[in-house]
C-alpha positions in Angstrom: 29.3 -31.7 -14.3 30.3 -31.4 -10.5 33.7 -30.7 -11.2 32.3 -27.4 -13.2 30.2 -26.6 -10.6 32.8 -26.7 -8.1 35.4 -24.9 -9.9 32.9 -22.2 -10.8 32.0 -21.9 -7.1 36.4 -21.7 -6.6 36.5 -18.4 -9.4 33.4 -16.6 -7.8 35.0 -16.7 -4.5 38.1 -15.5 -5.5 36.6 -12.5 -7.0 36.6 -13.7 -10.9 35.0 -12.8 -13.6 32.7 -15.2 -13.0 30.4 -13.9 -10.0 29.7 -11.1 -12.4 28.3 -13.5 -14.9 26.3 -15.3 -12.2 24.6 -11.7 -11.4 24.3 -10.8 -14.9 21.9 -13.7 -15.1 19.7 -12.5 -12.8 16.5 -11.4 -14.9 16.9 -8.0 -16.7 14.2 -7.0 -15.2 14.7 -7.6 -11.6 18.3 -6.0 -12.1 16.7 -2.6 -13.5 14.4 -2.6 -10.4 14.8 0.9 -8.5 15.3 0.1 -5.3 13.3 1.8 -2.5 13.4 5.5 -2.3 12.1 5.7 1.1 14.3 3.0 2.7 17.0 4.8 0.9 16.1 8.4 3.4 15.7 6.0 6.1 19.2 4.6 5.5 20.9 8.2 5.0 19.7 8.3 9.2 21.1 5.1 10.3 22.4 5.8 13.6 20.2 8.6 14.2 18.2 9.2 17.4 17.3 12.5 16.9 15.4 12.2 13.5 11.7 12.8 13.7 11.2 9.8 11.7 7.8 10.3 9.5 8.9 8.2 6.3 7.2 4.7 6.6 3.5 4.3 6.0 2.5 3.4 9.8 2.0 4.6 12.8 3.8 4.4 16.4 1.3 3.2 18.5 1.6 -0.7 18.9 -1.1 -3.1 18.4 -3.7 -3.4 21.3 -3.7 -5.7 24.2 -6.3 -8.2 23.5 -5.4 -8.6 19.6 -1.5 -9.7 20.9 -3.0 -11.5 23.7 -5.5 -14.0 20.9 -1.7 -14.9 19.3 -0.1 -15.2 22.6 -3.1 -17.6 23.3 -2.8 -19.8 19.9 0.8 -20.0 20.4 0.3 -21.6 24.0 -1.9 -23.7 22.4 0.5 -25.4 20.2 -1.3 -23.8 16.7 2.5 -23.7 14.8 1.5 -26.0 12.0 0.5 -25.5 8.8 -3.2 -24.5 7.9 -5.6 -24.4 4.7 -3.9 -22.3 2.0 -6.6 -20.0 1.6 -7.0 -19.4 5.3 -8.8 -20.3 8.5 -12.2 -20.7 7.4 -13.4 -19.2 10.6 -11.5 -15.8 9.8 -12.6 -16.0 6.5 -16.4 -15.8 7.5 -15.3 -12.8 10.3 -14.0 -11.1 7.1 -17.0 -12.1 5.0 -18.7 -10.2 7.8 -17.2 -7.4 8.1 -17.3 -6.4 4.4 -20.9 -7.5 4.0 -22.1 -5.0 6.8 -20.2 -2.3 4.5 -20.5 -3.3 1.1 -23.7 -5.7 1.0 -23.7 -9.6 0.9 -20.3 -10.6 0.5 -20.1 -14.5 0.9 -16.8 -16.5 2.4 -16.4 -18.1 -0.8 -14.4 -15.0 -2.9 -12.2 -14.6 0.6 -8.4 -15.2 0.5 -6.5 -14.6 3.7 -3.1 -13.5 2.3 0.7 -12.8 4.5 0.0 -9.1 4.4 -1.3 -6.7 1.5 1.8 -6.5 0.1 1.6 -10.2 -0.3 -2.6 -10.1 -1.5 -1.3 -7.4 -4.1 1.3 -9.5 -5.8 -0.9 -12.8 -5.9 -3.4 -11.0 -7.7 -1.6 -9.9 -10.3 0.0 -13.6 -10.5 -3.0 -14.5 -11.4 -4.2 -12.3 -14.1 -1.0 -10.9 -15.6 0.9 -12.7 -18.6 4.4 -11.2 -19.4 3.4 -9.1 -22.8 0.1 -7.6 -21.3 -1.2 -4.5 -20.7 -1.8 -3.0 -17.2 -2.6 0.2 -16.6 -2.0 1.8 -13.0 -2.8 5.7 -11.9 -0.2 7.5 -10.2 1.6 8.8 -8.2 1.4 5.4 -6.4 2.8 3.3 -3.6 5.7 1.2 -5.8 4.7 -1.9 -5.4 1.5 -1.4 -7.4 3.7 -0.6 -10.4 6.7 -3.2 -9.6 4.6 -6.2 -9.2 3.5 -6.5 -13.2 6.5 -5.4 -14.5 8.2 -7.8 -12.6 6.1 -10.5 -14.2 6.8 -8.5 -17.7 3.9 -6.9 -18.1 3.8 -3.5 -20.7 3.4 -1.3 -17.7 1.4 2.5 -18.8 0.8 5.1 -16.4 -2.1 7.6 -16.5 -1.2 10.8 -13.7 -3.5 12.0 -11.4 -2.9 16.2 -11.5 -2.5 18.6 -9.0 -4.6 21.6 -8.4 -3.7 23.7 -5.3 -2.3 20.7 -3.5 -4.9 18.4 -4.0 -4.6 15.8 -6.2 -7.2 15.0 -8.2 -8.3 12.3 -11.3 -8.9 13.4 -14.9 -11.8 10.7 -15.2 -12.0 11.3 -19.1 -8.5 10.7 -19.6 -8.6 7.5 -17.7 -11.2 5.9 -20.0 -9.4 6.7 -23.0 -6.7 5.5 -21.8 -8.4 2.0 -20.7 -9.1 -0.1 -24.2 -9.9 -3.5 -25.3 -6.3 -4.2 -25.1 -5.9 -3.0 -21.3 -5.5 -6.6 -19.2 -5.6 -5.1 -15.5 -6.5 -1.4 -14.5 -4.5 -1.0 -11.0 -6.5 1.5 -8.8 -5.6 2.6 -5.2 -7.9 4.7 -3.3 -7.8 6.0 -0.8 -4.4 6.8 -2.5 -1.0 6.3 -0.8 0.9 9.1 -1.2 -1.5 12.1 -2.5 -4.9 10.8 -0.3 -7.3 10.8 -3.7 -10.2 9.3 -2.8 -12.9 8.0 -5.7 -16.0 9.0 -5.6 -18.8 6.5 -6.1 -20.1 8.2 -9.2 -16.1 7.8 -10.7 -16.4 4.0 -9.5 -19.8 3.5 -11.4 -18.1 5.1 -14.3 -14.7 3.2 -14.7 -16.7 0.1 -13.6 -19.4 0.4 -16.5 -16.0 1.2 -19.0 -14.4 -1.6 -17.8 -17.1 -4.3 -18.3 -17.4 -2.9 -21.7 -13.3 -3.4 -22.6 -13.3 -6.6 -20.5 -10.9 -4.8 -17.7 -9.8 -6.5 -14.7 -10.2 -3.7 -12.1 -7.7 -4.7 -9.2 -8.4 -2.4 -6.4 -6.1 -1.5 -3.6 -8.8 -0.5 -1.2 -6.1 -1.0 2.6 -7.3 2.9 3.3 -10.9 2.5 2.7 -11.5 3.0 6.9 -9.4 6.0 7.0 -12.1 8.2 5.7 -12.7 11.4 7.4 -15.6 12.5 4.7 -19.1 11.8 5.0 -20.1 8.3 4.7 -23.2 6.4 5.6 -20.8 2.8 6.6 -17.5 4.3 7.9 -15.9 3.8 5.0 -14.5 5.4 1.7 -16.6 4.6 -1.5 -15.5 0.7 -2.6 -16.4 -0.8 -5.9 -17.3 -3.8 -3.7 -20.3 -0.9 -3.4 -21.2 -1.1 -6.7 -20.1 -4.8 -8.9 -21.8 -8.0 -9.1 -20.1 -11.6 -7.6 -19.1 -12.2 -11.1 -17.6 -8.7 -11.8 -13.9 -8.9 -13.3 -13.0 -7.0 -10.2 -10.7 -7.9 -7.1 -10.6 -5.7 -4.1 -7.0 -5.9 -2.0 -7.0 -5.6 2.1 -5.3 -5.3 4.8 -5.3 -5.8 8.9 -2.4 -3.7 8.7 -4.0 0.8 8.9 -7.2 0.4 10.5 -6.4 -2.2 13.3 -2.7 -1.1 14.1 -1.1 -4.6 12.9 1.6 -3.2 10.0 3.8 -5.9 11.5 1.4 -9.1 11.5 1.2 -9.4 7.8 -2.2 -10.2 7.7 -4.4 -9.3 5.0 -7.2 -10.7 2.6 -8.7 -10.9 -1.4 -11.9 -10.2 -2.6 -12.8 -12.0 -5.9 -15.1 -13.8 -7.9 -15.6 -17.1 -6.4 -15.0 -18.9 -9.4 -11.0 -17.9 -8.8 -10.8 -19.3 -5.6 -9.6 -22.6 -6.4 -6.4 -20.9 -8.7 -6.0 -18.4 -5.8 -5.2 -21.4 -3.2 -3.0 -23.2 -5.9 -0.8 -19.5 -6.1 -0.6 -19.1 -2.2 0.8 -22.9 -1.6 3.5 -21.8 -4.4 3.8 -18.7 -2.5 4.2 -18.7 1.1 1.7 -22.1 2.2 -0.8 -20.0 4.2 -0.8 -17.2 6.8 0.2 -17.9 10.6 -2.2 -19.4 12.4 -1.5 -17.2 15.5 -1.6 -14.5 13.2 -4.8 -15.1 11.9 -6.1 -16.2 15.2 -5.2 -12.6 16.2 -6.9 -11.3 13.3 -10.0 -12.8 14.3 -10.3 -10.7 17.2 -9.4 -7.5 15.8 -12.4 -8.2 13.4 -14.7 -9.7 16.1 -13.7 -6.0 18.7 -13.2 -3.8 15.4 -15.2 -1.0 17.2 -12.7 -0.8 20.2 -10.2 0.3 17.8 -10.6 1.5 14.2 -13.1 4.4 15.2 -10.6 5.4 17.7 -7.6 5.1 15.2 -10.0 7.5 12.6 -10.8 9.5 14.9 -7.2 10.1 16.1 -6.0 10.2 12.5 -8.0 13.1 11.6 -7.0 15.1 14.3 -3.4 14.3 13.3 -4.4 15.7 9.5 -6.2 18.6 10.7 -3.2 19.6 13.0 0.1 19.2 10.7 -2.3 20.2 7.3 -3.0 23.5 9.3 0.4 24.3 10.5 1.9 23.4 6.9 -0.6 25.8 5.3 1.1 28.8 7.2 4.4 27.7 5.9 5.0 30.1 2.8 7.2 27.4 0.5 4.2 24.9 1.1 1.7 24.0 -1.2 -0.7 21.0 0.5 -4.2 20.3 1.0 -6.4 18.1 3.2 -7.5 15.0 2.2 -10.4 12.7 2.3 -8.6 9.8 3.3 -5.3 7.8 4.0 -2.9 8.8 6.7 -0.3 10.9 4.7 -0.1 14.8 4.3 1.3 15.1 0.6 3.0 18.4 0.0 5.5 20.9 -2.4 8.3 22.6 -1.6 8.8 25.7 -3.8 12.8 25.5 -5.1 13.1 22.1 -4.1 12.8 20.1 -7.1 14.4 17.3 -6.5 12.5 15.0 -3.7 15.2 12.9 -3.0 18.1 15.5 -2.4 15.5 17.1 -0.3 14.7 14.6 1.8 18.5 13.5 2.2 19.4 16.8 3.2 16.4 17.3 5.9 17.3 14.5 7.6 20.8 15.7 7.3 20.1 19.7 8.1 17.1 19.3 10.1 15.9 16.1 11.7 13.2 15.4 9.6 12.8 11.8 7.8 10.0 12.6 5.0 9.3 10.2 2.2 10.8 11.6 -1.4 8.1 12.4 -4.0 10.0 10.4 -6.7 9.1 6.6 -4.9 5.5 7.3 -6.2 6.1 8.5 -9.5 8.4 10.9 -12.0 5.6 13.4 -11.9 5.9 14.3 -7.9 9.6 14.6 -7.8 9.1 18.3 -6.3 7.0 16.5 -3.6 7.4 15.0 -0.4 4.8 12.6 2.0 4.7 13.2 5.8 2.8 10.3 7.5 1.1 11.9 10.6 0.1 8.8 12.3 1.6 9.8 15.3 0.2 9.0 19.0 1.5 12.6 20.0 0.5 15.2 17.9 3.2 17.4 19.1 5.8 15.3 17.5 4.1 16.6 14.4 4.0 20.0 15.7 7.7 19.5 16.6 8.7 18.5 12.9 7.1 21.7 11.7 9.0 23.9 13.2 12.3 21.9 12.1 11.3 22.2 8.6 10.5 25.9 9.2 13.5 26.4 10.7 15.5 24.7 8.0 13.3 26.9 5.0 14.8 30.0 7.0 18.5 28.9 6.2 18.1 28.5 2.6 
């Protein structure tokens, strides 16, 4: 048996006919994974220092002081070990806190701490997904919402949000047709990354009422609910946390990484019936173990000082909208709208078709990194997403005029 094994080894690293094997036995499905779109722009300016670089979903403005300063602090104190798979029980009542002064009673006991949202996202649909079932997600959407079941070979359906005058907007009929008996998981993100849809709570009470009735799992990417810039009596977007019971076939995805600067940290948490708690720490040990203590330590803090910087962040973020939106509008070829929430300015290009070759050749032509429509979804290959979380506005202001100046050669 070794002797197989190690002449295998002796072909694939000559170049034989057997490394190809090897890869074709990678799963199907992982193989027909498109790879990132966005890191695909970002690679196109490798080398670059003169890109105005607006394609990843984060800001520039680092994390504060005193949240570094709590990890600085654990890792002085030694905390580099291992800690309860579900998380830090004293982080998981700050984050029991937090959401219960925004969403009602919210007990420690349906926390998870998670390695990031990325990382909260997958896990959950671990956990309710079986290869063969049926999950429904509304697009256009970050990727990961629609890789994540099909990776675990799920029958993946998409329902489209549509656009009207740049604005992006849910067809709430179609959405409950399309969401039966048979639909396992409906995957909801809103605020949405890229377009900024926002729910409204009347939607929620709907799709919430429809899903108890088809025994739907709602899994609910809710990362943006803090970058809300419409009227709101807690600070935040409407939640479905809002609305369901404990025992509601509902679980609510966050993250430390928008509203308190941290995209880096990977820190986030679940919200979930209690009763899945138990499964939820078997499929984190399998996972990753557990967070970073230091991490969470530092999460801690941001939670404990949240009004020293998410009202700030908001506040800075809407100016940022209100400044590129405005500017965009003027630009004839540009079809956009301001949102409600989110951090991204989602926009057309009339005669530009083709997000990806767009975005290529801006960053090419122009200086301008952009996000291609297509890494959301088929439907908004004629768009592309600006993130204007930028500490100077005028970097925004800047990018503008390189796009305007680039429309003027076509």
């Amino acid at each position: 048996m070794f002797a197989d094994a190690d002449r295998i080894r002796r072909v694939a690293m000559s170049g034989g006919g057997v490394r190809q094997s090897l890869a074709a036995m990678v799963r199907k499905i992982i193989r027909n994974l498109e790879p990132s779109r966005i890191r695909e722009v970002a690679n196109a300016a490798l080398g670059r220092e003169d890109v105005l670089a607006f394609w990843f979903g984060e800001g520039d403005e680092v994390t504060p002081e005193f949240i570094r300063q709590a990890a600085i602090e654990s890792l002085q104190r030694g905390e580099t070990f291992y800690t309860h798979n579900l998380g830090l029980p004293e982080l998981r009542e700050e984050i029991a806190a937090y959401m219960s002064q925004r969403h009602g009673l919210i007990d420690s006991s349906r926390i998870a701490v998670t390695s990031g949202g990325v990382n909260a996202l997958m896990l959950a649909v671990q956990q309710l997904v079986d290869a063969g079932d049926e999950v429904l997600a509304v697009t256009p959407v970050w990727p990961n919402l629609t890789a994540q079941p099909t990776i675990l070979g799920a029958r993946l359906r998409c329902l489209s949000l549509k656009p009207i005058d740049g604005l992006w907007s849910l067809d709430l009929g179609a959405l409950l047709a399309a969401v039966t008996v048979s639909t396992k998981v409906l995957i909801l993100n809103a605020p949405n990354n890229p377009t900024g849809w926002t729910l409204t709570r009347e939607e929620q009470r709907c799709i919430l009422d429809h899903c108890r009735r088809t025994g739907t799992w709602i899994l609910a990417d809710e990362v943006y609910e803090r970058l809300y810039y419409g009227p709101s009596t807690n600070g935040c977007a409407p939640s479905f946390l809002d609305l369901a019971q404990a025992d509601d076939r509902l679980v609510v995805v966050h993250s430390f990484s928008k509203s308190f600067l941290m995209t880096g940290w990977r820190l986030g948490w679940l919200v979930m019936p209690a009763v899945m708690l138990h499964d939820m720490g078997k499929l984190i040990e399998f996972n990753t173990s557990c967070a970073s203590v230091f991490t969470q330590r530092a999460g801690i803090v941001a939670l404990q000082r949240t009004d020293e910087v998410t009202p700030r962040v908001v506040a800075h973020l809407k100016h940022c909208r209100d400044t590129l939106v405005a500017l965009l509008q003027t630009v004839p070829a540009v079809r956009v709208a301001p949102t409600l929430g989110g951090m991204y300015a989602f926009f057309s290009l009339a005669g530009h078709t083709d997000s990806l070759v767009t975005a290529k050749r801006l960053v090419a032509e122009a200086g301008l990194g952009l996000a291609p429509g297509v890494a959301f979804a088929p439907e908004a290959n004629s768009w592309l997403r600006w993130c204007f979380a930028s500490r100077d506005p005028q970097r925004l202001v800047l990018g503008v005029q390189r796009l305007m100046a680039w429309l003027a050669k076509q």
